[in-house]
Biopython code that builds the backbone (N, CA, C, O; Angstrom):
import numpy as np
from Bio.PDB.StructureBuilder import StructureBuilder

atoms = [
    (1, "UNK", "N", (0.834, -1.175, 0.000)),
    (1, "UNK", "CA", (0.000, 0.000, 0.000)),
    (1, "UNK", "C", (0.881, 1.242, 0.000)),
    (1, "UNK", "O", (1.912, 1.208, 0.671)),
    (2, "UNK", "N", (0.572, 2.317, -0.682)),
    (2, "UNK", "CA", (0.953, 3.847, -0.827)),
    (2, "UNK", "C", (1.091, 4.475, 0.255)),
    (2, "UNK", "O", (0.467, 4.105, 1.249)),
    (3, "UNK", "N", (1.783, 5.360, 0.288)),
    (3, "UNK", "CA", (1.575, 6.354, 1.357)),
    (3, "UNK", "C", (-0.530, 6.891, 1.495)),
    (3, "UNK", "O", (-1.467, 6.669, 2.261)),
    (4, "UNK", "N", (-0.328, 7.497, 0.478)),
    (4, "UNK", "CA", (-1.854, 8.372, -0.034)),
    (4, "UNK", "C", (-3.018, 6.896, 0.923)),
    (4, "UNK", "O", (-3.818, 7.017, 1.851)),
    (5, "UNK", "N", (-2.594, 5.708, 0.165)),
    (5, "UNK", "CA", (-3.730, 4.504, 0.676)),
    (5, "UNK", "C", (-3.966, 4.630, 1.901)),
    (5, "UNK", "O", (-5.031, 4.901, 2.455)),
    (6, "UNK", "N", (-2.786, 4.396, 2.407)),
    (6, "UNK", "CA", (-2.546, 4.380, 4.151)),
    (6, "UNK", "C", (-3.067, 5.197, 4.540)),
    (6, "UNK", "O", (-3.380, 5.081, 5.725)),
    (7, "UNK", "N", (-3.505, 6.584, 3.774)),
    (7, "UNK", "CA", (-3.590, 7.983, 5.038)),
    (7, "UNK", "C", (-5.252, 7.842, 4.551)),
    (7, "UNK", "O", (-6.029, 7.770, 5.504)),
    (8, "UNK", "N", (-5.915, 7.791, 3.095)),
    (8, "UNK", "CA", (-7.392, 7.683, 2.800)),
    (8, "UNK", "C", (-7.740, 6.341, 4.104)),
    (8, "UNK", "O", (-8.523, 6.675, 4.994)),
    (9, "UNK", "N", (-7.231, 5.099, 4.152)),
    (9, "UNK", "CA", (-7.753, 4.421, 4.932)),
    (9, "UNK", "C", (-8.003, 4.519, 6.181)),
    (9, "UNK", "O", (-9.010, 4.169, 6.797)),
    (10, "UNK", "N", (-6.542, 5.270, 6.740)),
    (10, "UNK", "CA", (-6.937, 5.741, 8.337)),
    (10, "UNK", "C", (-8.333, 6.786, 8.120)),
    (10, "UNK", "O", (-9.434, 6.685, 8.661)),
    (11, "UNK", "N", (-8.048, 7.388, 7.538)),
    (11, "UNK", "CA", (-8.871, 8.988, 7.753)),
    (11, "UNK", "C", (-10.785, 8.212, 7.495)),
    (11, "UNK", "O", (-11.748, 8.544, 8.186)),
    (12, "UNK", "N", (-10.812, 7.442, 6.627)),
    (12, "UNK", "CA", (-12.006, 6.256, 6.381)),
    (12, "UNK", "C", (-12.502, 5.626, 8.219)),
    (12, "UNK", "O", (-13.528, 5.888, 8.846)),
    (13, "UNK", "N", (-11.281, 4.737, 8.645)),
    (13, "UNK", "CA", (-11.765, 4.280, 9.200)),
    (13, "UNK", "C", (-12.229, 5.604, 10.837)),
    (13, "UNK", "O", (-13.198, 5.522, 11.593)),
    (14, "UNK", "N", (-11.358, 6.407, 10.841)),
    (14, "UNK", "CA", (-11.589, 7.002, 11.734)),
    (14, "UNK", "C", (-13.113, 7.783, 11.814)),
    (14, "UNK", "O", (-13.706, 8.129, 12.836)),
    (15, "UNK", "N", (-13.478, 7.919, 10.612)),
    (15, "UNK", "CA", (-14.666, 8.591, 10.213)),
    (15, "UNK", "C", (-15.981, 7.651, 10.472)),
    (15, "UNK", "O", (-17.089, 8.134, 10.706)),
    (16, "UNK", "N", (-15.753, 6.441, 10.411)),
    (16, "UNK", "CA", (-16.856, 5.244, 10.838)),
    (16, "UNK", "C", (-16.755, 4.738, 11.777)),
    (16, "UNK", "O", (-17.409, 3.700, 11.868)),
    (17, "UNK", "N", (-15.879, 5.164, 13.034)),
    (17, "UNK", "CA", (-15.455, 4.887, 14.331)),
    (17, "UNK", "C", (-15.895, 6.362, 15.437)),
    (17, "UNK", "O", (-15.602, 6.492, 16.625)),
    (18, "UNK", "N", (-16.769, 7.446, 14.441)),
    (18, "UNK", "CA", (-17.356, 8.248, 15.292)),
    (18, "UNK", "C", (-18.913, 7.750, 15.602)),
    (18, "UNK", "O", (-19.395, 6.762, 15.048)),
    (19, "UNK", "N", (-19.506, 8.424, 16.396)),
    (19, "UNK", "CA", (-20.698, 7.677, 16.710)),
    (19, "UNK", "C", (-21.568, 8.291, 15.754)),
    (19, "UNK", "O", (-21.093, 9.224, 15.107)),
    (20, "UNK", "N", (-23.174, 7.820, 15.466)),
    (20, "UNK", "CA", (-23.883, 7.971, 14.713)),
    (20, "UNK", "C", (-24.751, 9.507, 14.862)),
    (20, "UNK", "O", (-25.706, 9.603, 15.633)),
    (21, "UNK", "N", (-24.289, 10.625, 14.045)),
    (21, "UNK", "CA", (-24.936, 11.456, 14.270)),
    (21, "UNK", "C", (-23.479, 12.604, 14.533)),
    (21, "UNK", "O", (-23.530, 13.740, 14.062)),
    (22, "UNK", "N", (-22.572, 12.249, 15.118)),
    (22, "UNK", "CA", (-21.391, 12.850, 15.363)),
    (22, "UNK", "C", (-20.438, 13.528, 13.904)),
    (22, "UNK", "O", (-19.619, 14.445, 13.958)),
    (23, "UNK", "N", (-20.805, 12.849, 12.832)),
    (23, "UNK", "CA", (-20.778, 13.638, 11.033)),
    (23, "UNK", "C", (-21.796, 14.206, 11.114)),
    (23, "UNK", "O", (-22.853, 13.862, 11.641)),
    (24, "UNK", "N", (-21.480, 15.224, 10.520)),
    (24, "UNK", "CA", (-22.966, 16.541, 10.344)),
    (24, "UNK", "C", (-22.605, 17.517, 9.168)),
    (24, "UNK", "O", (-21.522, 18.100, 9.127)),
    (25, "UNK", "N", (-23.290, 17.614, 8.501)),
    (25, "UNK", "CA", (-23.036, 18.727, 7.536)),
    (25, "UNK", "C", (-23.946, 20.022, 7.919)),
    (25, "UNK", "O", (-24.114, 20.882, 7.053)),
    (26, "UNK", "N", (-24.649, 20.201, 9.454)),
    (26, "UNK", "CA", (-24.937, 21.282, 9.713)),
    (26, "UNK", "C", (-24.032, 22.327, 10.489)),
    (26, "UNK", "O", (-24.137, 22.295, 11.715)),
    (27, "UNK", "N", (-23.136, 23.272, 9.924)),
    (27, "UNK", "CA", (-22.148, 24.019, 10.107)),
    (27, "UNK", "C", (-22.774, 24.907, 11.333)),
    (27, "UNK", "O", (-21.836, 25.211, 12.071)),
    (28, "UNK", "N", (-23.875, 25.377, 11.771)),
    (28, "UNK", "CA", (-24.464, 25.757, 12.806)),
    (28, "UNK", "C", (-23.801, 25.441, 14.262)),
    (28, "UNK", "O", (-23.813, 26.242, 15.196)),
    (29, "UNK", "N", (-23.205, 24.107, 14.302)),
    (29, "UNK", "CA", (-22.816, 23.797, 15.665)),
    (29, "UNK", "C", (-21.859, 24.012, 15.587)),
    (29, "UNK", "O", (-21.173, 23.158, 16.149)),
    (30, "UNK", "N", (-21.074, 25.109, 14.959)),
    (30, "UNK", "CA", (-19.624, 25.417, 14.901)),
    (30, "UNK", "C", (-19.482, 26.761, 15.153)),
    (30, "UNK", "O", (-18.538, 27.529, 15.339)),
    (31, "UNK", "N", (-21.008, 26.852, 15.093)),
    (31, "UNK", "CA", (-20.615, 28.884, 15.166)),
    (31, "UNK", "C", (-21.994, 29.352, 16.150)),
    (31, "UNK", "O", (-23.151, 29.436, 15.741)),
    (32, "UNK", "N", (-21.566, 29.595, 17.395)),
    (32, "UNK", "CA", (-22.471, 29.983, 18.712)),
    (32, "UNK", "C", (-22.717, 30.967, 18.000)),
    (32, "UNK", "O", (-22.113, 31.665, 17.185)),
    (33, "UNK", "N", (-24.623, 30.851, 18.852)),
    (33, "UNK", "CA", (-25.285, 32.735, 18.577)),
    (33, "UNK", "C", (-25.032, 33.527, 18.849)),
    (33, "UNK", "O", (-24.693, 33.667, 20.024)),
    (34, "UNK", "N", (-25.017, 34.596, 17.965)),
    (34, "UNK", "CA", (-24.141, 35.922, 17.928)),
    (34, "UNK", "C", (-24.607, 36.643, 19.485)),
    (34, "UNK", "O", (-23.829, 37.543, 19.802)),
    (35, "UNK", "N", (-25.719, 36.401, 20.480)),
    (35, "UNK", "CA", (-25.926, 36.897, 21.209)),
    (35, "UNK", "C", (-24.719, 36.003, 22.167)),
    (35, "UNK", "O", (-23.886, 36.792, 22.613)),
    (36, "UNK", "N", (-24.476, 34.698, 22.533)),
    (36, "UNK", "CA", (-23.765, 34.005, 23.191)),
    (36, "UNK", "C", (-22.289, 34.919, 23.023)),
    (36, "UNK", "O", (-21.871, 35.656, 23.916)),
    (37, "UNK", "N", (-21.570, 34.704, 21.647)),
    (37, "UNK", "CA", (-20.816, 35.548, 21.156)),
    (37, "UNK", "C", (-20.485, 36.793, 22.316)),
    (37, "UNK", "O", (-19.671, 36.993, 23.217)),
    (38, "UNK", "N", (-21.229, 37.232, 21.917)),
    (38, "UNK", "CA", (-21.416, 38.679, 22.864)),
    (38, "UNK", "C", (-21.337, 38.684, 24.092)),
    (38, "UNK", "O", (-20.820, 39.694, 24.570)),
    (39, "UNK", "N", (-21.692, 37.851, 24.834)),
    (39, "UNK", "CA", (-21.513, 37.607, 26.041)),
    (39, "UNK", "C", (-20.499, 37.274, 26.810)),
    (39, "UNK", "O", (-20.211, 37.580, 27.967)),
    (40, "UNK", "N", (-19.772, 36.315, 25.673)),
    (40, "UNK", "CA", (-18.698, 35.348, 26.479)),
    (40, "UNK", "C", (-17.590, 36.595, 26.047)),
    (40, "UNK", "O", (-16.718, 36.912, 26.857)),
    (41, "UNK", "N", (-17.703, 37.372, 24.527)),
    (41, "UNK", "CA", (-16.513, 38.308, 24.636)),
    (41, "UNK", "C", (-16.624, 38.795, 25.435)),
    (41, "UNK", "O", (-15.583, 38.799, 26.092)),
    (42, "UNK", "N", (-17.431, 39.332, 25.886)),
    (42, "UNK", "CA", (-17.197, 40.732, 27.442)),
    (42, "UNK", "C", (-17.385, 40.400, 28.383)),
    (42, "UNK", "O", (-18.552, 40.747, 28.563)),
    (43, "UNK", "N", (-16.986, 39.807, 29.436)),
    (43, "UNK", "CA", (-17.422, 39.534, 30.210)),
    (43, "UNK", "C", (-17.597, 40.857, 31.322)),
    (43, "UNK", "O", (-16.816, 41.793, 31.156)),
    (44, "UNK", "N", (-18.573, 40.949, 32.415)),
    (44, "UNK", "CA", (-18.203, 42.207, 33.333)),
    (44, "UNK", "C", (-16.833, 42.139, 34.083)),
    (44, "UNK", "O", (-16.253, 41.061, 34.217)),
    (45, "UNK", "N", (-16.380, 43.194, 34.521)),
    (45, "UNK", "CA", (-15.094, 43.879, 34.975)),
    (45, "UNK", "C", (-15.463, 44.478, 36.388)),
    (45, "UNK", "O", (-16.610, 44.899, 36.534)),
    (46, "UNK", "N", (-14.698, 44.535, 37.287)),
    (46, "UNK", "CA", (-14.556, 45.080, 38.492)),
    (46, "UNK", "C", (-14.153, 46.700, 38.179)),
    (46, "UNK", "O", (-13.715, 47.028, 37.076)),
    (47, "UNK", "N", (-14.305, 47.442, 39.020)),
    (47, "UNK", "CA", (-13.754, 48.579, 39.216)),
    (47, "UNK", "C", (-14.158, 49.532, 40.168)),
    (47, "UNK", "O", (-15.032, 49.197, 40.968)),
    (48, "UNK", "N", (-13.540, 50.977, 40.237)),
    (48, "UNK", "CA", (-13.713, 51.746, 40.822)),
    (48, "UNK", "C", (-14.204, 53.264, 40.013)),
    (48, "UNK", "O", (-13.310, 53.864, 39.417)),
    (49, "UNK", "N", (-15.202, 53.684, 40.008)),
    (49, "UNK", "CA", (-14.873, 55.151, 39.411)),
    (49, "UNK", "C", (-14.443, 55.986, 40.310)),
    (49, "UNK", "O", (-14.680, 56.289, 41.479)),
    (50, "UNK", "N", (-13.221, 56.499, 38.815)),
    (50, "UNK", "CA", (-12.646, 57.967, 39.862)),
    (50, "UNK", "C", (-12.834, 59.072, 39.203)),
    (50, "UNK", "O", (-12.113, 59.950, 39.678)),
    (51, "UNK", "N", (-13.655, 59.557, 38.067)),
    (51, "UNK", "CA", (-14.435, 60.535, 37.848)),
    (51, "UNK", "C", (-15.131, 60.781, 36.966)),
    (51, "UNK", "O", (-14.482, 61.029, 35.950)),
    (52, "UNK", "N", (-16.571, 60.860, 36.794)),
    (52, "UNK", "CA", (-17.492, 61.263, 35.859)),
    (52, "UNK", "C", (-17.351, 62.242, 35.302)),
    (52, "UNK", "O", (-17.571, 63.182, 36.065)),
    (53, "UNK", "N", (-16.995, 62.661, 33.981)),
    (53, "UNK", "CA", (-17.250, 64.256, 33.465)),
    (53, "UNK", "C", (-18.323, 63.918, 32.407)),
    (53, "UNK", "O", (-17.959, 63.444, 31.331)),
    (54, "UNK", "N", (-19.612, 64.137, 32.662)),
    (54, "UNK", "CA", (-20.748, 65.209, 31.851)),
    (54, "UNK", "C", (-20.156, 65.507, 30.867)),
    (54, "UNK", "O", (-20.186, 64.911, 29.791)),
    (55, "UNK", "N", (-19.606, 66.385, 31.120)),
    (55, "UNK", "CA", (-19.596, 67.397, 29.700)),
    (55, "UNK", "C", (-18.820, 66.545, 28.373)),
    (55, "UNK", "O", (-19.466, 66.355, 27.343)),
    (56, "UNK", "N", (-17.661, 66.148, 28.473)),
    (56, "UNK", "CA", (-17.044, 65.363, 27.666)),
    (56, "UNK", "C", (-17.667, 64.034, 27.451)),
    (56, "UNK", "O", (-17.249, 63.412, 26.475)),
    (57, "UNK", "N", (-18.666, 63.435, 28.239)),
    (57, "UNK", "CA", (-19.440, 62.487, 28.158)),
    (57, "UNK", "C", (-18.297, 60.984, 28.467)),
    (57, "UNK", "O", (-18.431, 59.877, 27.945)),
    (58, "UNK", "N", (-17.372, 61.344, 29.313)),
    (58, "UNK", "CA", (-16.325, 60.506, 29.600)),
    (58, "UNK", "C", (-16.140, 60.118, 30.942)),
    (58, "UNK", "O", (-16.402, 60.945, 31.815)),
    (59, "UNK", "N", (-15.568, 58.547, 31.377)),
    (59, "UNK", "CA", (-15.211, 58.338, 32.864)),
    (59, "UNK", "C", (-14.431, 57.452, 32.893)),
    (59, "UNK", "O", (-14.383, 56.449, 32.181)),
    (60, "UNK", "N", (-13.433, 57.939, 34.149)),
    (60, "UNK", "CA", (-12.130, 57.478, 34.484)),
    (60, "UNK", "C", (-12.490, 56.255, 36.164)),
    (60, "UNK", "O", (-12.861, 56.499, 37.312)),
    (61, "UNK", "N", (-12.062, 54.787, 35.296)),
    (61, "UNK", "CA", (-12.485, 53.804, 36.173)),
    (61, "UNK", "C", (-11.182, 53.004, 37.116)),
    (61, "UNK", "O", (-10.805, 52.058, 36.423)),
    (62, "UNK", "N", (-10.758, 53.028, 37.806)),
    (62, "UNK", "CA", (-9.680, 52.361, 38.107)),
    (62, "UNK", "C", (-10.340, 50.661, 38.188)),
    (62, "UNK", "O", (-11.417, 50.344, 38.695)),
    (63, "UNK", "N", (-9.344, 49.750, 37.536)),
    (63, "UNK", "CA", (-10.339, 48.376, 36.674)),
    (63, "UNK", "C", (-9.400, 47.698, 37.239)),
    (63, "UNK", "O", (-8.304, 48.037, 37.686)),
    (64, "UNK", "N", (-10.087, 46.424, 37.158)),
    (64, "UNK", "CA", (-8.987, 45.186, 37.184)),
    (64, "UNK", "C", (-8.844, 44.642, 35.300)),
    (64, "UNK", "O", (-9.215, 45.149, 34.241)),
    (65, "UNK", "N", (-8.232, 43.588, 35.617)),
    (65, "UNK", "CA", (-8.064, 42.683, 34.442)),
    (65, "UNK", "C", (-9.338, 42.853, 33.151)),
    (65, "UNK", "O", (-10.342, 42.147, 33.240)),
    (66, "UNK", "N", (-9.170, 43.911, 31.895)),
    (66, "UNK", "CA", (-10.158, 43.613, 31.251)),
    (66, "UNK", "C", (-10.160, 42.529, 30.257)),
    (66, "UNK", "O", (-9.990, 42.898, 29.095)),
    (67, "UNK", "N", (-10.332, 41.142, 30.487)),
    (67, "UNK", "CA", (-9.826, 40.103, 29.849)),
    (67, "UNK", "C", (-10.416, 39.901, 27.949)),
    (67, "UNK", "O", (-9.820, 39.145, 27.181)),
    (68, "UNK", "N", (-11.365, 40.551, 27.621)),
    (68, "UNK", "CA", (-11.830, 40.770, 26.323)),
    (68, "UNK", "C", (-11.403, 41.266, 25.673)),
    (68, "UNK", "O", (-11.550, 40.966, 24.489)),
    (69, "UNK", "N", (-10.320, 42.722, 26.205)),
    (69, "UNK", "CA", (-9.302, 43.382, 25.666)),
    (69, "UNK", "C", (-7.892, 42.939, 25.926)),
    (69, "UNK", "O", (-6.949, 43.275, 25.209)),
    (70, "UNK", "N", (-7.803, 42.280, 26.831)),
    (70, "UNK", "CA", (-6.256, 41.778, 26.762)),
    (70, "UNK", "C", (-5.738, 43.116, 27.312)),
    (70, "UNK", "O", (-4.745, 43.720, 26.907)),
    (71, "UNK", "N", (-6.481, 43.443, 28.192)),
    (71, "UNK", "CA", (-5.730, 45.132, 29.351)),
    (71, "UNK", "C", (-5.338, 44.389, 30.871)),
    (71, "UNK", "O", (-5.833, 43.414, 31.436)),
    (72, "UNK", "N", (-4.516, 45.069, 31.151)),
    (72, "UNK", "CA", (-4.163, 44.802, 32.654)),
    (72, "UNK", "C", (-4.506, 45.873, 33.661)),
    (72, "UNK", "O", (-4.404, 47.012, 33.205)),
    (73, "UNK", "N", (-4.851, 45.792, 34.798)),
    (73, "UNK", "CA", (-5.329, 46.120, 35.611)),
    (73, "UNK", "C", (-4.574, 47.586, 35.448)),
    (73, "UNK", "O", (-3.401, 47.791, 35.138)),
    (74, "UNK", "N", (-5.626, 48.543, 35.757)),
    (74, "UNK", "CA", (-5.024, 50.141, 35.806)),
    (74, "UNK", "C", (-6.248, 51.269, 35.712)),
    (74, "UNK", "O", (-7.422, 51.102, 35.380)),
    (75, "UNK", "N", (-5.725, 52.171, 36.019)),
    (75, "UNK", "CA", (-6.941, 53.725, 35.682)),
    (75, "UNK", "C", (-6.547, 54.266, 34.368)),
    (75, "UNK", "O", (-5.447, 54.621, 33.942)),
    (76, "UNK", "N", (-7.842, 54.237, 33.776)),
    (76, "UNK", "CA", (-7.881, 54.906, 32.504)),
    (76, "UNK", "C", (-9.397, 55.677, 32.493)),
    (76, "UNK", "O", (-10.378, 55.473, 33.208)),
    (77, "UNK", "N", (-9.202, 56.558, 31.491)),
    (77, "UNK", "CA", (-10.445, 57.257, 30.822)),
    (77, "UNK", "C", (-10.943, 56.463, 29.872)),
    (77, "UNK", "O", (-10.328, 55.909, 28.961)),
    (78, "UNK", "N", (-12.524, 56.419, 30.220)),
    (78, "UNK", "CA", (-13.242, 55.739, 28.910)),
    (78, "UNK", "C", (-14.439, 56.614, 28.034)),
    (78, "UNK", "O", (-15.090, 57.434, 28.681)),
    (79, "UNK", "N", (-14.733, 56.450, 26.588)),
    (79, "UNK", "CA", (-15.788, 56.734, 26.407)),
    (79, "UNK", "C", (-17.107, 55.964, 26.984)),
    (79, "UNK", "O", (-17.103, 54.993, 27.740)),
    (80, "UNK", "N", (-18.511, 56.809, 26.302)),
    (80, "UNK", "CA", (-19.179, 55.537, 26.955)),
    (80, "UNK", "C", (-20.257, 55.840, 25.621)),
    (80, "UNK", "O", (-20.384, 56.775, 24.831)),
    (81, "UNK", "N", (-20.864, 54.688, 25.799)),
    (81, "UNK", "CA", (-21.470, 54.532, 24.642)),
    (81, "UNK", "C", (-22.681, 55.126, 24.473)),
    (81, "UNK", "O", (-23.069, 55.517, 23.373)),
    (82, "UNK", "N", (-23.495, 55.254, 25.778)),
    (82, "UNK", "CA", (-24.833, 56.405, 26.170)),
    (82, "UNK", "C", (-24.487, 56.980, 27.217)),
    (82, "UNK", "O", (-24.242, 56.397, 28.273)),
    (83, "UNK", "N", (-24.417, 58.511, 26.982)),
    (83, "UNK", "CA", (-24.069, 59.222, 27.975)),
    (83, "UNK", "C", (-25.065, 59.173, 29.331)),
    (83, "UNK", "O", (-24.804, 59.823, 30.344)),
    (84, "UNK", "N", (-26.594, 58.051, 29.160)),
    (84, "UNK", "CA", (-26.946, 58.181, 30.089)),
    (84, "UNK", "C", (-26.530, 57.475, 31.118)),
    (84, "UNK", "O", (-26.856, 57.740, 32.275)),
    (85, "UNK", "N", (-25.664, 56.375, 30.738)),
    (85, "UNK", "CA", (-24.685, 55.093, 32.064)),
    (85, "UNK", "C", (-24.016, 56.350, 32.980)),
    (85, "UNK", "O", (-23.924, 56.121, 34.186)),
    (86, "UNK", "N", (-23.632, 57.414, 32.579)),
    (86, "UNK", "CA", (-22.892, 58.127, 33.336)),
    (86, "UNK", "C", (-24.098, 58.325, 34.514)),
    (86, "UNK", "O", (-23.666, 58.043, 35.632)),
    (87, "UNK", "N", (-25.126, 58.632, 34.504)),
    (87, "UNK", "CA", (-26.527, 59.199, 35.273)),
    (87, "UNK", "C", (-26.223, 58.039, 36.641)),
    (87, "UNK", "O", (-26.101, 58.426, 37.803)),
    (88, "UNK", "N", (-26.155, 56.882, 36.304)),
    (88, "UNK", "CA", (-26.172, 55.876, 37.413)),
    (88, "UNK", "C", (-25.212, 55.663, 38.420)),
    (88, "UNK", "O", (-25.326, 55.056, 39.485)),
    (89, "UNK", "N", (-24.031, 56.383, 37.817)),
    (89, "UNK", "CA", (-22.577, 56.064, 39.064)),
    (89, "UNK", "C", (-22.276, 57.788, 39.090)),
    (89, "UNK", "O", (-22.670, 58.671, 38.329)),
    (90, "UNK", "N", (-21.301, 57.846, 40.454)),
    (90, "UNK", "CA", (-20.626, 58.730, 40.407)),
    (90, "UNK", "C", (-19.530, 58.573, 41.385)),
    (90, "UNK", "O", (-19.810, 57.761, 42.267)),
    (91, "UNK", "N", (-18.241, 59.173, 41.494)),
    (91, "UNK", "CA", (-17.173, 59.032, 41.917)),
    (91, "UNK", "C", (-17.066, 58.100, 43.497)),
    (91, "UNK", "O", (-17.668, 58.385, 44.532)),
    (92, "UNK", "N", (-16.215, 57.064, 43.302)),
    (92, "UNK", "CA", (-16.232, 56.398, 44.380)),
    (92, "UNK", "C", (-16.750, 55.251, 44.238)),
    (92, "UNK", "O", (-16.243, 54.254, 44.754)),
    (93, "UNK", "N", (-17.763, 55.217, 43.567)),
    (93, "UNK", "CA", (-18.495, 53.664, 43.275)),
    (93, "UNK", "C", (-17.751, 52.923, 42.734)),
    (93, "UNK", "O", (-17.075, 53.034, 41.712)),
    (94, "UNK", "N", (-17.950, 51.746, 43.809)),
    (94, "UNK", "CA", (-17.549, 50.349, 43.197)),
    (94, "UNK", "C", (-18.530, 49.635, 41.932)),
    (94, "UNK", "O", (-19.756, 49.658, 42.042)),
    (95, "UNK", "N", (-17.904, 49.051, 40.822)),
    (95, "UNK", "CA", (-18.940, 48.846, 39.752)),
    (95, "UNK", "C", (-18.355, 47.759, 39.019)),
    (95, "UNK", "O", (-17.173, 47.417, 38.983)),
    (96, "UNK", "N", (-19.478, 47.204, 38.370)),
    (96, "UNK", "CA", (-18.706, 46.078, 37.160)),
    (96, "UNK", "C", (-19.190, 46.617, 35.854)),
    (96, "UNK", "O", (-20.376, 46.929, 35.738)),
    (97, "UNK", "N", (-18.573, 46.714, 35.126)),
    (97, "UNK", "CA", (-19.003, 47.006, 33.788)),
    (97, "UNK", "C", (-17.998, 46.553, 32.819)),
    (97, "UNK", "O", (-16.826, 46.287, 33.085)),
    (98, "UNK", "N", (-18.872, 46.456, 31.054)),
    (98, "UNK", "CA", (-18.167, 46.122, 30.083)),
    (98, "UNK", "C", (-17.643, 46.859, 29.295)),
    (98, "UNK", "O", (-18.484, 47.724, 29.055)),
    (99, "UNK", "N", (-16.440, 47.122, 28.536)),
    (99, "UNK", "CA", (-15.703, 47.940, 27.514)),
    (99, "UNK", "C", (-15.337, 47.375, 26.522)),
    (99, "UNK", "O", (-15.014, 46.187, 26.552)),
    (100, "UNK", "N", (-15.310, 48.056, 25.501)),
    (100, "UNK", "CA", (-15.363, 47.599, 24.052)),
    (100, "UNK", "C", (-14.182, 48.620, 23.255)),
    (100, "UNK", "O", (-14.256, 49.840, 23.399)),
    (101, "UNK", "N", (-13.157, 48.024, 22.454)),
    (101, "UNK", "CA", (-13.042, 49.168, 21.505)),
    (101, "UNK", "C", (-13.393, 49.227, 20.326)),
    (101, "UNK", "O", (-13.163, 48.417, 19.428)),
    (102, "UNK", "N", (-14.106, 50.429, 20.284)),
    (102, "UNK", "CA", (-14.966, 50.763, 19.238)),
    (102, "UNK", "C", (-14.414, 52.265, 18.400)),
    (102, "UNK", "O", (-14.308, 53.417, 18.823)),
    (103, "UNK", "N", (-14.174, 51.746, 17.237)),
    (103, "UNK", "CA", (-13.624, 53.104, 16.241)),
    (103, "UNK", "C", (-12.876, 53.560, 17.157)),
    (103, "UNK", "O", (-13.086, 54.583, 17.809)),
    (104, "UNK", "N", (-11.590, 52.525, 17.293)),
    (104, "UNK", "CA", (-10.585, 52.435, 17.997)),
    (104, "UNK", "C", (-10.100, 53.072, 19.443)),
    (104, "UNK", "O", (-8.961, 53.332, 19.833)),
    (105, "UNK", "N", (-11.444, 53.237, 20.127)),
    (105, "UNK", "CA", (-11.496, 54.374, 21.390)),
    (105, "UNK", "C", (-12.177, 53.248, 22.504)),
    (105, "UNK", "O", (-13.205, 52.588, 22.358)),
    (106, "UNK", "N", (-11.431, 53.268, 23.418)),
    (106, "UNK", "CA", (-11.979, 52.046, 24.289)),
    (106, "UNK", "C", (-13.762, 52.729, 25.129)),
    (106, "UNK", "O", (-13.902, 53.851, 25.616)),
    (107, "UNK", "N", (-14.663, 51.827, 25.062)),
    (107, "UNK", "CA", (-15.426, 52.690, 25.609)),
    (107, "UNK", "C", (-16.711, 52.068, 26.195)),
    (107, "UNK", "O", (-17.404, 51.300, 25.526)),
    (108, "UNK", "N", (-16.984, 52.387, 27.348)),
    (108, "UNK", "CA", (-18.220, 51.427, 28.047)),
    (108, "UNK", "C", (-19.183, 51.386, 27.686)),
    (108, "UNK", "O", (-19.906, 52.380, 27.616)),
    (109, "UNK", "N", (-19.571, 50.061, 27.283)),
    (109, "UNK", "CA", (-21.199, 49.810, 26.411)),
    (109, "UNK", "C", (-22.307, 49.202, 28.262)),
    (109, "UNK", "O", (-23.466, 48.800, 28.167)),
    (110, "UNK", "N", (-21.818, 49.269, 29.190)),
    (110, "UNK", "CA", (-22.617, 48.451, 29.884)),
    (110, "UNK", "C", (-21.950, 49.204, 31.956)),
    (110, "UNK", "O", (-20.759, 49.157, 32.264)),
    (111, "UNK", "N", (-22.451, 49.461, 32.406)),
    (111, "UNK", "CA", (-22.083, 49.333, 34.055)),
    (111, "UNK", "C", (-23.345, 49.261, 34.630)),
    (111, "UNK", "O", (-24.461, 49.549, 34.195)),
    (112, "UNK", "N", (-22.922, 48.787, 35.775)),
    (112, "UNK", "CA", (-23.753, 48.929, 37.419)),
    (112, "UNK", "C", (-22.993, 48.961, 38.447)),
    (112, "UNK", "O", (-21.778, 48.769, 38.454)),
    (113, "UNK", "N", (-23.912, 49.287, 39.653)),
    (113, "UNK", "CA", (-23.278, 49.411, 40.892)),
    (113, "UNK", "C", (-22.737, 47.557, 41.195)),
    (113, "UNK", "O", (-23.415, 46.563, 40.933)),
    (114, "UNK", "N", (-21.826, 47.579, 41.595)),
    (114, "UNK", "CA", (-20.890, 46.357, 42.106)),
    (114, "UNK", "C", (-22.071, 45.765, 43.736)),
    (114, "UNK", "O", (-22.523, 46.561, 44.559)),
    (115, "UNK", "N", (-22.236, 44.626, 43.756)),
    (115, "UNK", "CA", (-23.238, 44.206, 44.665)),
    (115, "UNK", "C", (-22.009, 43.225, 45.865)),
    (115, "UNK", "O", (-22.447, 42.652, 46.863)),
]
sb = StructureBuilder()
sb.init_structure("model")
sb.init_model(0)
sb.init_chain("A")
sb.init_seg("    ")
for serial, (resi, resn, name, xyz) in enumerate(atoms, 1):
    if name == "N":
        sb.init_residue(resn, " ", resi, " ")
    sb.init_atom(name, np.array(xyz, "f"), 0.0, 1.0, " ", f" {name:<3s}", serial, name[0])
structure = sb.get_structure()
């Protein structure tokens, strides 16, 4: 037998040694719903705010680990994505929320108060 024989036969038998139903030509179970998607990228984040500014529609969170971005723990300024999330926190609050970069500006799509 060939090289080529040897490798069609393994790859054969391995294919009739999965269980029945385990071949699928529905590509669906390869690609989670875009809402799942979404979820598992962002997960919530710890933090602290250390200041709301209104006017610029911006806030500076001291964070832990944002693991969706591949950031390490630190204070930064963020945008936010509705200036009304700013309405719910203000300086001092402990909070979890999610960040995204978006049109390359890191910026919070999601917070609450930390429970």
């Amino acid at each position: 037998m060939n090289r080529t024989a040897l490798i069609l036969a393994a790859t054969l038998v391995s294919l009739t040694a999965l269980p029945l139903g385990a071949q699928t030509t529905d590509h669906s179970a390869h690609h989670p719903e875009p809402a799942k998607v979404a979820q598992a990228a962002a997960p919530m984040t710890d933090g602290e705010v250390r200041k709301v500014d209104m006017e610029t529609k911006k806030i500076t969170i001291r964070h832990g680990a944002i693991e969706n971005l591949g950031m390490p723990p630190m204070t930064m300024v963020f945008q936010v994505k509705d200036p009304a999330l700013l309405d719910k926190v203000k300086t001092g609050d402990k909070v979890k929320f999610v960040a995204e970069k978006t049109g390359g500006a890191y910026t919070v799509t999601q917070i609450e108060p930390a429970k």
